[in-house]
Biopython code that builds the backbone (N, CA, C, O; Angstrom):
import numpy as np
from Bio.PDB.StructureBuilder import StructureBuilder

atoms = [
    (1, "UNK", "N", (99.981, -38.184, -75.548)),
    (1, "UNK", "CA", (101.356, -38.640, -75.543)),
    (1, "UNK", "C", (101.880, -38.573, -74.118)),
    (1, "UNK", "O", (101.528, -37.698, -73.327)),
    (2, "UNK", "N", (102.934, -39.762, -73.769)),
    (2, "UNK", "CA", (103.444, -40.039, -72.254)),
    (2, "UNK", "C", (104.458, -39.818, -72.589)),
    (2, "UNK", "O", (104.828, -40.292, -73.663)),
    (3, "UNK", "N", (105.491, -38.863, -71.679)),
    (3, "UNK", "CA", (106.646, -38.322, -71.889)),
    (3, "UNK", "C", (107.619, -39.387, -70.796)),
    (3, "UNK", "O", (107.188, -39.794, -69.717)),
    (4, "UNK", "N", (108.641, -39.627, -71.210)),
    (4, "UNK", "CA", (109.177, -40.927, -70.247)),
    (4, "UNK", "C", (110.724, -40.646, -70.514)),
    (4, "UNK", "O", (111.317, -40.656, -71.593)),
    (5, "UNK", "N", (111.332, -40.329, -68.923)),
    (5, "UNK", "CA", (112.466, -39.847, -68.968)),
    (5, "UNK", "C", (113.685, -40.866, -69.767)),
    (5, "UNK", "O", (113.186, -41.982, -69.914)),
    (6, "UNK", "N", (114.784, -40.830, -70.192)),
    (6, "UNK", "CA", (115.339, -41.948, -70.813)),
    (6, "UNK", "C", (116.045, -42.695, -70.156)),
    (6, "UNK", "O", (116.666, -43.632, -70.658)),
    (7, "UNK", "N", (116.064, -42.310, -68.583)),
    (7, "UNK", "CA", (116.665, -43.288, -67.241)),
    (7, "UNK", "C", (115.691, -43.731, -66.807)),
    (7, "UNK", "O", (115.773, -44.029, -65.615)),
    (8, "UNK", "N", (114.141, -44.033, -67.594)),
    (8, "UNK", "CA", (113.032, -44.488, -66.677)),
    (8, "UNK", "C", (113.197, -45.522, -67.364)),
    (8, "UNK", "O", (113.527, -45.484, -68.549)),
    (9, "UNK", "N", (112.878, -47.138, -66.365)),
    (9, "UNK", "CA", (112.511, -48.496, -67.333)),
    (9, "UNK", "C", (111.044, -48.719, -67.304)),
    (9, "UNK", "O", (110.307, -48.318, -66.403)),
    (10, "UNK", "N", (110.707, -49.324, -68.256)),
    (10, "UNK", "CA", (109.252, -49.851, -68.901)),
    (10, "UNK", "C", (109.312, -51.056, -68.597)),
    (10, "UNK", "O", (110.197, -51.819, -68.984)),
    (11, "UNK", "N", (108.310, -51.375, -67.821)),
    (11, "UNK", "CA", (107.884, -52.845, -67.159)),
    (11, "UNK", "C", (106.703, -53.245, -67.953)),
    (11, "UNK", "O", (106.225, -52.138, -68.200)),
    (12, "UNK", "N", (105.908, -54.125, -68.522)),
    (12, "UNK", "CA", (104.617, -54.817, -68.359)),
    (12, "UNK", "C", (104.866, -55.563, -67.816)),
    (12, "UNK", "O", (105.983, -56.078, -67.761)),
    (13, "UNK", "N", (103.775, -55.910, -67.153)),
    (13, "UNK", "CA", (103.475, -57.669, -66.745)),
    (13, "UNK", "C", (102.401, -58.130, -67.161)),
    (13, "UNK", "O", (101.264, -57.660, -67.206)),
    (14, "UNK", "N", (102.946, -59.336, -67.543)),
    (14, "UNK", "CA", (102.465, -60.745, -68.347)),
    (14, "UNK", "C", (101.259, -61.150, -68.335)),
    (14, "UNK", "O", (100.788, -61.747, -69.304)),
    (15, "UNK", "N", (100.475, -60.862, -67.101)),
    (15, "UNK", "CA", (99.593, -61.517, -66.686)),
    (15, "UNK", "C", (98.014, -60.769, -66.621)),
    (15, "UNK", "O", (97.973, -59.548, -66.466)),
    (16, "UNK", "N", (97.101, -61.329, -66.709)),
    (16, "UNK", "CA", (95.562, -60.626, -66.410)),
    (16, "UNK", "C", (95.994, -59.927, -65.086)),
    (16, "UNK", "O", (96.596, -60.314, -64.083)),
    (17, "UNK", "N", (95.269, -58.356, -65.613)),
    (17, "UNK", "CA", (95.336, -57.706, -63.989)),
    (17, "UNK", "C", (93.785, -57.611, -63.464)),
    (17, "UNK", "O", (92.964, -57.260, -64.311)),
    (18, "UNK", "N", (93.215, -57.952, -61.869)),
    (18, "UNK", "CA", (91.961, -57.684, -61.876)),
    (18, "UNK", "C", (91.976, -55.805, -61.585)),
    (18, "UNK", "O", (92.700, -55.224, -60.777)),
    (19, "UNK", "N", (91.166, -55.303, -62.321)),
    (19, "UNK", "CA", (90.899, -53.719, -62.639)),
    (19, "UNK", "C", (90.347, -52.688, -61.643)),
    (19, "UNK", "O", (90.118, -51.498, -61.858)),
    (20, "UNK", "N", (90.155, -53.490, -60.341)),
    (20, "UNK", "CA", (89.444, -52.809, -59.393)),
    (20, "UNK", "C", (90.815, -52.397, -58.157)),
    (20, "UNK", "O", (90.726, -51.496, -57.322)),
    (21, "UNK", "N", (92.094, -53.382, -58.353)),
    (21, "UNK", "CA", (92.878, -52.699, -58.149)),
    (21, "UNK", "C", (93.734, -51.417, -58.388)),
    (21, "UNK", "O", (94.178, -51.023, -59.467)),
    (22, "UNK", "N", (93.863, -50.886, -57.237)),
    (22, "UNK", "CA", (94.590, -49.230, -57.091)),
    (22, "UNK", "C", (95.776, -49.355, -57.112)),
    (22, "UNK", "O", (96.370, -50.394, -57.402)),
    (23, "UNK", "N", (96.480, -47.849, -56.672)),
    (23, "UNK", "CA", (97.690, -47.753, -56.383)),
    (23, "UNK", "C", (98.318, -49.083, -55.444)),
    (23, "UNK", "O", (99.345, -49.724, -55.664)),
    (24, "UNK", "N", (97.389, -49.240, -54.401)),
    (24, "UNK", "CA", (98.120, -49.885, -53.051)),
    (24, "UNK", "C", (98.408, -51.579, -53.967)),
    (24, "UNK", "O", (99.453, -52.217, -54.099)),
    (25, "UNK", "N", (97.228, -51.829, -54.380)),
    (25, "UNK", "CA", (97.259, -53.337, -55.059)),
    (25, "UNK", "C", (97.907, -53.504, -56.366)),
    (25, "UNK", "O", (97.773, -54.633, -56.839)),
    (26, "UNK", "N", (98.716, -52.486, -57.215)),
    (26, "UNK", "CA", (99.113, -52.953, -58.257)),
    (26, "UNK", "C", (100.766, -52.883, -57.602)),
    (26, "UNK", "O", (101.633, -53.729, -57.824)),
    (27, "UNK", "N", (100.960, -51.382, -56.571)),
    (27, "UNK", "CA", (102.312, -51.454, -56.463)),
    (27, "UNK", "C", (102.950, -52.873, -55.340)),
    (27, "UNK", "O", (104.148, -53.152, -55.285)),
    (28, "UNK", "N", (102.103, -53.453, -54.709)),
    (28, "UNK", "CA", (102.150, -54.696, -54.199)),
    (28, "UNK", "C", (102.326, -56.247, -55.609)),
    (28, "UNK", "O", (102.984, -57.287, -55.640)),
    (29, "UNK", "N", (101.537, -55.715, -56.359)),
    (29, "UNK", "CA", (101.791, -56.701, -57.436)),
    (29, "UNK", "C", (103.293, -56.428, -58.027)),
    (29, "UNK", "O", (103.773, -57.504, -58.383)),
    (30, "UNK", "N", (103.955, -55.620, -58.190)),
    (30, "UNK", "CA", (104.846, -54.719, -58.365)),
    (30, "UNK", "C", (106.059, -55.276, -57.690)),
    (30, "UNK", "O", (107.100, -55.601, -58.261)),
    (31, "UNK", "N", (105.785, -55.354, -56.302)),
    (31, "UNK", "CA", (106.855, -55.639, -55.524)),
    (31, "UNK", "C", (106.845, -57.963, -55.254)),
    (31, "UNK", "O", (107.695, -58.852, -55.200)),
    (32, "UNK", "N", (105.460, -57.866, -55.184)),
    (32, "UNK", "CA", (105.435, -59.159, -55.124)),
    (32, "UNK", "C", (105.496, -60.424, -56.111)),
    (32, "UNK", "O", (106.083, -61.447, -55.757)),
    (33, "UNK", "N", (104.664, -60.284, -57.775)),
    (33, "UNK", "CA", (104.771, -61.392, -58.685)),
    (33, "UNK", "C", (105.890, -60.387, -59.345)),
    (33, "UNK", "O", (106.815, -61.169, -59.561)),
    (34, "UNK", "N", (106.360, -58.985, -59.822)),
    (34, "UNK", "CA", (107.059, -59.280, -60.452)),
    (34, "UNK", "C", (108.741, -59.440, -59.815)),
    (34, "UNK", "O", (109.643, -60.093, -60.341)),
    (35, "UNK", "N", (108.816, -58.671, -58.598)),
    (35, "UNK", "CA", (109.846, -58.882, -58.113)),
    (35, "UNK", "C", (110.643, -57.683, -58.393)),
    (35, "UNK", "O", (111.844, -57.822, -58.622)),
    (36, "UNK", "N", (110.084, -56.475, -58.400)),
    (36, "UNK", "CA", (111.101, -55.642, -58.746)),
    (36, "UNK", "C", (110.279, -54.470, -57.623)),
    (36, "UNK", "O", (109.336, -54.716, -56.870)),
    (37, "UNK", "N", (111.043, -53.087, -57.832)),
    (37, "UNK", "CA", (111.049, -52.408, -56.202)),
    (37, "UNK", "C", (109.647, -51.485, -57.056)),
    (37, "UNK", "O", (109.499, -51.656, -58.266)),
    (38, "UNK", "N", (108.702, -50.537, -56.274)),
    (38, "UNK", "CA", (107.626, -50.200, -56.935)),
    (38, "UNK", "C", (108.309, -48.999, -56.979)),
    (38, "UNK", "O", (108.297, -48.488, -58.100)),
    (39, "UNK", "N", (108.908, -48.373, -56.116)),
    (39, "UNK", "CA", (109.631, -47.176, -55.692)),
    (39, "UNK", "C", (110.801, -46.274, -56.900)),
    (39, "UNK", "O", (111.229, -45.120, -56.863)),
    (40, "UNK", "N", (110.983, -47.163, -57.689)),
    (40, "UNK", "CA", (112.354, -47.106, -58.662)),
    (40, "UNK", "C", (112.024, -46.382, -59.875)),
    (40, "UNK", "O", (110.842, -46.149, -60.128)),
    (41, "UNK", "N", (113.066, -45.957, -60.744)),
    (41, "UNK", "CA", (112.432, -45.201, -61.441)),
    (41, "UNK", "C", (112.135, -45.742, -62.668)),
    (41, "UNK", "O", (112.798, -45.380, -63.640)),
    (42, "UNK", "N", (111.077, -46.705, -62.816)),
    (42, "UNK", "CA", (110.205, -47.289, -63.781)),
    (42, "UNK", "C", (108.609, -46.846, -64.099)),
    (42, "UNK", "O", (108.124, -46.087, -63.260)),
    (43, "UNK", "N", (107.958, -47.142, -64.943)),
    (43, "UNK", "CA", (106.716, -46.989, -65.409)),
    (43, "UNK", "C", (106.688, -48.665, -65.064)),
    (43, "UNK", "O", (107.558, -49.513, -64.867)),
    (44, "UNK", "N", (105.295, -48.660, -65.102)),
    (44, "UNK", "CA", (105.082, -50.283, -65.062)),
    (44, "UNK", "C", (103.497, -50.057, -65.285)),
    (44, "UNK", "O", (102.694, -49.230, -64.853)),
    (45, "UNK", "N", (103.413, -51.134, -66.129)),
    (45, "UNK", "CA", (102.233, -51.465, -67.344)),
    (45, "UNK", "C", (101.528, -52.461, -67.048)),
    (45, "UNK", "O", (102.084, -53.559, -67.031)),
    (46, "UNK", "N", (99.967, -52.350, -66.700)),
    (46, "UNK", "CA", (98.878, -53.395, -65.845)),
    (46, "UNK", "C", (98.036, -53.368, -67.276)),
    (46, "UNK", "O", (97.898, -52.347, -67.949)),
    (47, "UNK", "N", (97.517, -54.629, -67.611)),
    (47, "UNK", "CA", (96.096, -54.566, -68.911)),
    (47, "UNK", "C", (95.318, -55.960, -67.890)),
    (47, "UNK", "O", (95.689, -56.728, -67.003)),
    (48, "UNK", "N", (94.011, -55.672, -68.696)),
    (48, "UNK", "CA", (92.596, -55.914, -67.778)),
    (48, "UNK", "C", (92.676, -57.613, -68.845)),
    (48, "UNK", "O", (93.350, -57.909, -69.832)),
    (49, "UNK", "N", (92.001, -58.122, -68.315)),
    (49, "UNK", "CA", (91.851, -59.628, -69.204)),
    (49, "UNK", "C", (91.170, -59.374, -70.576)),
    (49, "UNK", "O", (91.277, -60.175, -71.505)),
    (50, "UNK", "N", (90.537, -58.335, -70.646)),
    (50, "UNK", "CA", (90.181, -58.130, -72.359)),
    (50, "UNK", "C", (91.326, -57.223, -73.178)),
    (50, "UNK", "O", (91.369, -57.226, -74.408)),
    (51, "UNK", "N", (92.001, -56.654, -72.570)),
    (51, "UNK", "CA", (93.213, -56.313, -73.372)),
    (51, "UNK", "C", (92.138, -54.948, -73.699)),
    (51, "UNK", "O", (91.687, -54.984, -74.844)),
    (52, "UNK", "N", (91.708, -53.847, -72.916)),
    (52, "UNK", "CA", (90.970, -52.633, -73.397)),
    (52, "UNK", "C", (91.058, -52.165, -72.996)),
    (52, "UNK", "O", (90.654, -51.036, -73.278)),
    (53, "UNK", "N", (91.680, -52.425, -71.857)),
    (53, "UNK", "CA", (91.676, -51.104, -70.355)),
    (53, "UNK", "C", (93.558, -51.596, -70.219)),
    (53, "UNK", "O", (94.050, -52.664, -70.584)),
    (54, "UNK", "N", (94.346, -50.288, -69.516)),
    (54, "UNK", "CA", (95.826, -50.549, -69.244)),
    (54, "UNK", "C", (95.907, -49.179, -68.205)),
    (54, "UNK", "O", (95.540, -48.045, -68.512)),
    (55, "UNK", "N", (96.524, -49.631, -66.813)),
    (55, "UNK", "CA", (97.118, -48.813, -65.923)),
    (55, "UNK", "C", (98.909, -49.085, -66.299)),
    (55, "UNK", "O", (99.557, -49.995, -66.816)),
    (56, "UNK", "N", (99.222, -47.703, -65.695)),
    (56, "UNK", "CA", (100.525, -47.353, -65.382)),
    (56, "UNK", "C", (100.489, -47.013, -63.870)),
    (56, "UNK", "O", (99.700, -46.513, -63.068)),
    (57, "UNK", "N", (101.947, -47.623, -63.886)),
    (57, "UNK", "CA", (101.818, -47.054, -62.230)),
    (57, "UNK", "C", (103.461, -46.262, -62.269)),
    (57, "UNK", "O", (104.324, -46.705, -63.027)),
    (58, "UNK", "N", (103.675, -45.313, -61.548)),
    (58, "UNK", "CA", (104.876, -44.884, -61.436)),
    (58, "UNK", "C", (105.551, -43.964, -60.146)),
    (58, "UNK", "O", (105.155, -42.798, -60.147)),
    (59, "UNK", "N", (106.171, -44.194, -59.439)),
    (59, "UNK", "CA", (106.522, -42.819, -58.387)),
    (59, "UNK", "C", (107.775, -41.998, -58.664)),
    (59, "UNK", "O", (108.967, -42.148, -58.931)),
    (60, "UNK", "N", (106.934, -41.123, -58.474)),
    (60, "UNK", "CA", (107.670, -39.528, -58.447)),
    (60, "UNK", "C", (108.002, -38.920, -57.960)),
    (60, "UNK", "O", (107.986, -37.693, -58.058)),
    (61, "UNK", "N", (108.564, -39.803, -57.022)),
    (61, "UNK", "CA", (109.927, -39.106, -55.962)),
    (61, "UNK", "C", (108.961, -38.655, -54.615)),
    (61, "UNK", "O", (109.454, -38.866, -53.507)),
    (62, "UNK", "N", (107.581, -38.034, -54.689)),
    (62, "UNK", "CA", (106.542, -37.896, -53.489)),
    (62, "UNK", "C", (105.250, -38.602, -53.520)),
    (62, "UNK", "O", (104.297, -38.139, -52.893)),
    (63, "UNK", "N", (105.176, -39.384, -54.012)),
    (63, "UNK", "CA", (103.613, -40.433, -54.976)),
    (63, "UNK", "C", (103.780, -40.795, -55.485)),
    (63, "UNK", "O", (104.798, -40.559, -56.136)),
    (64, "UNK", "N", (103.102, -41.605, -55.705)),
    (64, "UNK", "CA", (102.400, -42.631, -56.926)),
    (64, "UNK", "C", (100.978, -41.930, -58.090)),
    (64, "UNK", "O", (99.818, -41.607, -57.833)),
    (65, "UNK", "N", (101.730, -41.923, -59.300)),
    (65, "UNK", "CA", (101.219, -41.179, -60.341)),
    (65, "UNK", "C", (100.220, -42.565, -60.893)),
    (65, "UNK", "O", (101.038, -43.389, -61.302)),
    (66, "UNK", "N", (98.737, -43.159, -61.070)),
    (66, "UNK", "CA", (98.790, -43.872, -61.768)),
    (66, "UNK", "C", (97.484, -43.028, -63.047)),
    (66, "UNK", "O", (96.585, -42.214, -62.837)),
    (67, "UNK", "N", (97.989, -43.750, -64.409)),
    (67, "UNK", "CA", (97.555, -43.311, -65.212)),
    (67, "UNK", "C", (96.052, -44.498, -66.068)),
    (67, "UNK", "O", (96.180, -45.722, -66.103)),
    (68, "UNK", "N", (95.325, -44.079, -66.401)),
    (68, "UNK", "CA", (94.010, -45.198, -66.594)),
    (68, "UNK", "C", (94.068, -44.711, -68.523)),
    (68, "UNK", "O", (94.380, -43.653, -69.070)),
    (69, "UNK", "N", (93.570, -46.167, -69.129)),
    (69, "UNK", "CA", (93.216, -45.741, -70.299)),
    (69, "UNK", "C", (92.063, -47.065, -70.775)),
    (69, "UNK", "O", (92.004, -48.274, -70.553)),
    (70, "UNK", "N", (91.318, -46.171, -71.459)),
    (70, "UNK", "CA", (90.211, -47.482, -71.873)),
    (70, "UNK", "C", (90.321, -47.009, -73.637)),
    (70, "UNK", "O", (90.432, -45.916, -74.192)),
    (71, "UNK", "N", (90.225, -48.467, -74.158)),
    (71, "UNK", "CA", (90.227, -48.549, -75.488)),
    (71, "UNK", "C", (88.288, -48.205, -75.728)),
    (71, "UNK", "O", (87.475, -48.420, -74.829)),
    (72, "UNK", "N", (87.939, -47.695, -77.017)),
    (72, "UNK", "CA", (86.677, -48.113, -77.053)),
    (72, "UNK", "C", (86.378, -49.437, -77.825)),
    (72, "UNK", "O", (85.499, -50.287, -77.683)),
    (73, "UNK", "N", (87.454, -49.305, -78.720)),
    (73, "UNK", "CA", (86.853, -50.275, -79.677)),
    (73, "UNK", "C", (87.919, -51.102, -80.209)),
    (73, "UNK", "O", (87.531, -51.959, -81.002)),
    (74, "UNK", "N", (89.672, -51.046, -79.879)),
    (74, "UNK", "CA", (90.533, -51.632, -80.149)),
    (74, "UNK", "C", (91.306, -52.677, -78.870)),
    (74, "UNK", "O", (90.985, -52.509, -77.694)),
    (75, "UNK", "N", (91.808, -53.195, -79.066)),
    (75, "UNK", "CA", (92.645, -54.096, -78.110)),
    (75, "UNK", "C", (94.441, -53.847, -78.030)),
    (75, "UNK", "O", (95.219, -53.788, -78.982)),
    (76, "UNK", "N", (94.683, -53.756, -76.857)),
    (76, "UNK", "CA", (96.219, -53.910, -76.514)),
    (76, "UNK", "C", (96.651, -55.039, -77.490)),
    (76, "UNK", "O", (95.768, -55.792, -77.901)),
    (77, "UNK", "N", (97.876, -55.213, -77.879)),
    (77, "UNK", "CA", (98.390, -56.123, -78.692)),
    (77, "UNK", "C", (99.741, -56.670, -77.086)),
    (77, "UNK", "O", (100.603, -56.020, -76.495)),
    (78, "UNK", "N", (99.321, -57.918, -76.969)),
    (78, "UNK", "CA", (100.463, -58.581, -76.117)),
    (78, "UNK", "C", (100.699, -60.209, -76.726)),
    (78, "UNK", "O", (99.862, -60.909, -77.295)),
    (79, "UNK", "N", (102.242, -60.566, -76.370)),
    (79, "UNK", "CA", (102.444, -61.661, -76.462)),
    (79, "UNK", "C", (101.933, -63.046, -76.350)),
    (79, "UNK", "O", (102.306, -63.718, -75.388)),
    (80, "UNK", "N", (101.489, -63.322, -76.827)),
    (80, "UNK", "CA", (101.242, -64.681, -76.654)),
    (80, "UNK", "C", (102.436, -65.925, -76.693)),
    (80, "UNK", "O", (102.403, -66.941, -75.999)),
    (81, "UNK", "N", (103.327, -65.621, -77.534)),
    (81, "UNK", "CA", (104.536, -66.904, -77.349)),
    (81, "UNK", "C", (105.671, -66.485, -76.070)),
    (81, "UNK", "O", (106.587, -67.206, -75.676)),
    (82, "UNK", "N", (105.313, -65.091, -75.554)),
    (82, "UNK", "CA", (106.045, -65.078, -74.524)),
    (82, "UNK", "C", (105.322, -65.458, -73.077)),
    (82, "UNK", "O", (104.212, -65.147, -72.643)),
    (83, "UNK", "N", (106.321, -66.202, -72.542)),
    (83, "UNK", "CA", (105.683, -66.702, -71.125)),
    (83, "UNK", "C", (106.795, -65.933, -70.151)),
    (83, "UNK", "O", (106.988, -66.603, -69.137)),
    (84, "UNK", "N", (107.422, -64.948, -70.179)),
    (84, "UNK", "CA", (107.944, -64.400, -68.723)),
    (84, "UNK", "C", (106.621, -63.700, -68.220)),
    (84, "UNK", "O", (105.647, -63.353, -68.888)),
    (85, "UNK", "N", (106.902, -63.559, -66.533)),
    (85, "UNK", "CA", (106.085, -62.778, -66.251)),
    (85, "UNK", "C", (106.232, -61.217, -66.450)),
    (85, "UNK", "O", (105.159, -60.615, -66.474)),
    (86, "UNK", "N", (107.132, -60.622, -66.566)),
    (86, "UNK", "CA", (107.769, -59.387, -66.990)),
    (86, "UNK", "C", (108.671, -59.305, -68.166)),
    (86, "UNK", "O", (109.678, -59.919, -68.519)),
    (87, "UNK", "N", (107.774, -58.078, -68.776)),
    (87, "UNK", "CA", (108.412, -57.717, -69.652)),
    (87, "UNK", "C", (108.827, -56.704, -69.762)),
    (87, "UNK", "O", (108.053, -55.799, -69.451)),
    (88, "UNK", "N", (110.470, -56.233, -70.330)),
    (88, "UNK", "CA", (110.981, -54.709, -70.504)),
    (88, "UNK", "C", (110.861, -54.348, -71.764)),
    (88, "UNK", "O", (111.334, -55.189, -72.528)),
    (89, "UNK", "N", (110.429, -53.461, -72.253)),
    (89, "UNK", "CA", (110.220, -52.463, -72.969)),
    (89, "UNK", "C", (111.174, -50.811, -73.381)),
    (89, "UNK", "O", (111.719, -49.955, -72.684)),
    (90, "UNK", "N", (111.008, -50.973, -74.619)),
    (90, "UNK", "CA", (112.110, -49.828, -74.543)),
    (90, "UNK", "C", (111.151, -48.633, -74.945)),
    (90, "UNK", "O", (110.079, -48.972, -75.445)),
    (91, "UNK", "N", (111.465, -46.894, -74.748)),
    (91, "UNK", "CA", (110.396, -46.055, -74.591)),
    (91, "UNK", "C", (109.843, -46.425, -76.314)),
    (91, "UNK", "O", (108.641, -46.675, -76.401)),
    (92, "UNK", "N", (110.442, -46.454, -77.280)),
    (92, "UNK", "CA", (109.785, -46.589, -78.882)),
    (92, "UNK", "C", (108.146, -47.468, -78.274)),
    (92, "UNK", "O", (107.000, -47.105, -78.008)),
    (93, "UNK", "N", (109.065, -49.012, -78.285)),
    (93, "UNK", "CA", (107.896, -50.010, -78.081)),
    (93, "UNK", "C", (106.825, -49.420, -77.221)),
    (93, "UNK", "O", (105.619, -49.451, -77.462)),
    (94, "UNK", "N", (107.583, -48.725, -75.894)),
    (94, "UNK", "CA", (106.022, -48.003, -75.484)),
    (94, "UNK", "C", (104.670, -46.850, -75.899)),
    (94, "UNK", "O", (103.551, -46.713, -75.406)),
    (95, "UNK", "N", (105.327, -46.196, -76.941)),
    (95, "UNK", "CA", (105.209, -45.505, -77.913)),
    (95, "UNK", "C", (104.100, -46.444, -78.868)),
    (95, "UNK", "O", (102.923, -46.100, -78.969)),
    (96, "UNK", "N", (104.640, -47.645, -79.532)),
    (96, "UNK", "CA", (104.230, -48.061, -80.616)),
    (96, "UNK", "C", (102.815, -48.791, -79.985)),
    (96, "UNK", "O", (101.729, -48.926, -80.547)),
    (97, "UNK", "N", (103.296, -49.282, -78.383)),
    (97, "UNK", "CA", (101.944, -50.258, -78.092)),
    (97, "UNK", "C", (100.864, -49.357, -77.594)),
    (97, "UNK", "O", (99.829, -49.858, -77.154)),
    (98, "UNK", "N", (101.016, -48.159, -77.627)),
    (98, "UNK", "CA", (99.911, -47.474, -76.751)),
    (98, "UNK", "C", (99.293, -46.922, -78.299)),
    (98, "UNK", "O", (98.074, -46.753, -78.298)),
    (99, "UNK", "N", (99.977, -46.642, -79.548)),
    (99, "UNK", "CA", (99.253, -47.064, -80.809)),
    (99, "UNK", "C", (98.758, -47.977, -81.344)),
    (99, "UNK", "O", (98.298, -47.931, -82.485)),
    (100, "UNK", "N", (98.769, -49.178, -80.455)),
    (100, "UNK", "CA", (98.361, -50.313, -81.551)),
    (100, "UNK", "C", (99.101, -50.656, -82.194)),
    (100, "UNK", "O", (98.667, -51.434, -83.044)),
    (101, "UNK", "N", (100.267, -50.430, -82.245)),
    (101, "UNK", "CA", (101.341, -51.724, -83.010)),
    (101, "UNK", "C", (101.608, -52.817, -82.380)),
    (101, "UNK", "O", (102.079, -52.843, -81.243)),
    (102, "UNK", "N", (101.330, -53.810, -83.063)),
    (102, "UNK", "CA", (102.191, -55.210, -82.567)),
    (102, "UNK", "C", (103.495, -54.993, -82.508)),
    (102, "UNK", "O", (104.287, -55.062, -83.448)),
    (103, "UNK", "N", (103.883, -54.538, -80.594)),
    (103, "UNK", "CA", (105.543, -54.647, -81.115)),
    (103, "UNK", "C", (106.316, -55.880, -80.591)),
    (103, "UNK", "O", (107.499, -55.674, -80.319)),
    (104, "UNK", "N", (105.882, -57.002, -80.427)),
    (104, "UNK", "CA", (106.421, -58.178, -80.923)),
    (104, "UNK", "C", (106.908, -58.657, -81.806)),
    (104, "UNK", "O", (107.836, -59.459, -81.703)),
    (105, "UNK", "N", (106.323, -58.222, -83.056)),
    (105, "UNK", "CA", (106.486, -58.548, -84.377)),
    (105, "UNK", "C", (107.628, -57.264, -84.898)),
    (105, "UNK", "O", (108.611, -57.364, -85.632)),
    (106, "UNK", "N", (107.110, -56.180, -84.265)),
    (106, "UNK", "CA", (108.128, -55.409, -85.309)),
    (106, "UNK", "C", (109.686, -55.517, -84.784)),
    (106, "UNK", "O", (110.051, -55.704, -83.623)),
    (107, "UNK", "N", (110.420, -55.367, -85.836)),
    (107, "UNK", "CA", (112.231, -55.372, -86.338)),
    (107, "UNK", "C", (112.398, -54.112, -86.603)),
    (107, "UNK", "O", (111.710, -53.401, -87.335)),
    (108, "UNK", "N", (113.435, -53.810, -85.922)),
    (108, "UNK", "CA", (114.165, -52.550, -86.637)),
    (108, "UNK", "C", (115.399, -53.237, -87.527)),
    (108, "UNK", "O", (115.377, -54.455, -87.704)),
    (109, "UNK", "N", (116.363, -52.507, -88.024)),
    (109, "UNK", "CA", (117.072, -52.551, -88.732)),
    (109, "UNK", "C", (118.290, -53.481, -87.613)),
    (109, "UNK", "O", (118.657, -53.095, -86.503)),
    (110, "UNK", "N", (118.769, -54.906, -88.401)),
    (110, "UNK", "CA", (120.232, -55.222, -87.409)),
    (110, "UNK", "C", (121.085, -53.925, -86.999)),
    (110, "UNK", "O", (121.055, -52.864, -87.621)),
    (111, "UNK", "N", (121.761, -54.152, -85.983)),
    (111, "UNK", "CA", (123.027, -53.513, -85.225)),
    (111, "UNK", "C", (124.217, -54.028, -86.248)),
    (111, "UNK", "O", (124.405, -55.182, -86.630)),
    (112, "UNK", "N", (124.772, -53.145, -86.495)),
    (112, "UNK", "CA", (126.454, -53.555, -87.697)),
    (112, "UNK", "C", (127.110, -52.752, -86.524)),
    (112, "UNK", "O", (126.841, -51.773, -85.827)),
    (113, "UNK", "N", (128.544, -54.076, -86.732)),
    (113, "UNK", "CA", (129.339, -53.316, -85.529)),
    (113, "UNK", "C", (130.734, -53.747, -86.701)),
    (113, "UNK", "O", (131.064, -54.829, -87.188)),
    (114, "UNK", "N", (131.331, -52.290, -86.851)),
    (114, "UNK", "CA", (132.514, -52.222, -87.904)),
    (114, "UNK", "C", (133.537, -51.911, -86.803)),
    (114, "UNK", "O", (133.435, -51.312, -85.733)),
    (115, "UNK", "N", (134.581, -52.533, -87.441)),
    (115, "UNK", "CA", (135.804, -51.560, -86.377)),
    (115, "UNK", "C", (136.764, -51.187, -88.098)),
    (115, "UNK", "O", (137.910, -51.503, -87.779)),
    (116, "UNK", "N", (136.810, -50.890, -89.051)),
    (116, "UNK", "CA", (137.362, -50.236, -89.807)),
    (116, "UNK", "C", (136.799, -49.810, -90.714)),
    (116, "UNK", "O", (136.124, -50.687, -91.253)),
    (117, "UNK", "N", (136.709, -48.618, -91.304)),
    (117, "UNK", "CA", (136.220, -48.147, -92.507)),
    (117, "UNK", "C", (137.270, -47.327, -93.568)),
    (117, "UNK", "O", (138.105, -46.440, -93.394)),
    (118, "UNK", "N", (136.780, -48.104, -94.787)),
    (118, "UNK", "CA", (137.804, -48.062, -95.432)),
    (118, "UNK", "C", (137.057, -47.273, -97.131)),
    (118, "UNK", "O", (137.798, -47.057, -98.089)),
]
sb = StructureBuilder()
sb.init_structure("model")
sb.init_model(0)
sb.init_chain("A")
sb.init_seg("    ")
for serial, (resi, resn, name, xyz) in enumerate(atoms, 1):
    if name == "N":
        sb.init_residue(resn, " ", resi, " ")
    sb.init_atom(name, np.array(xyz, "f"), 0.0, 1.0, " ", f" {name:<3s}", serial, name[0])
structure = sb.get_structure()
């Protein structure tokens, strides 16, 4: 389990990452296709073109923390009808995709917004 502060944002990006990139080459991907600062206080989510392998990259105020995971025998679940190159994530969904949930598909319950109860 990844503990993730609740002022941290969750990045993936969209795209095949090649896997032989490090710290220096993902936080450059980081700053360059997705356009956001590498430095900030986000997690940000790299998967390999088979969807089996996924880096995190994150800094911690003195470094860059990155974290490696290889599936043996299951696959990342990512979008296919989405075409941004970045995607935000809220900590649940990061939760659910590092289980193997499709969280594309999953719904929580609508938002009801009452202003009287009677």
């Amino acid at each position: 389990m990844i503990l993730i502060d609740e002022d941290v944002s969750i990045y993936i990006y969209n795209n095949r990452v090649d896997f032989r990139k490090n710290i220096d080459g993902l936080s450059g991907l980081v700053d360059e296709e997705m356009q956001l600062d590498p430095y900030s206080r986000a997690v940000f989510i790299f998967l390999n073109r088979r969807r089996d392998k996924v880096k995190l990259l994150y800094w911690d105020k003195s470094g860059f923390l990155m974290i490696y995971k290889r599936l043996e025998e299951e696959k990342f679940i990512m979008s296919r009808k989405n075409v941004d190159k970045v995607l935000t994530i809220t900590r649940a969904q990061f939760e659910w995709f590092f289980n193997g949930y499709d969280i594309w598909k999953m719904k929580g319950h609508r938002e009801l917004n009452f202003s009287v109860a009677a």
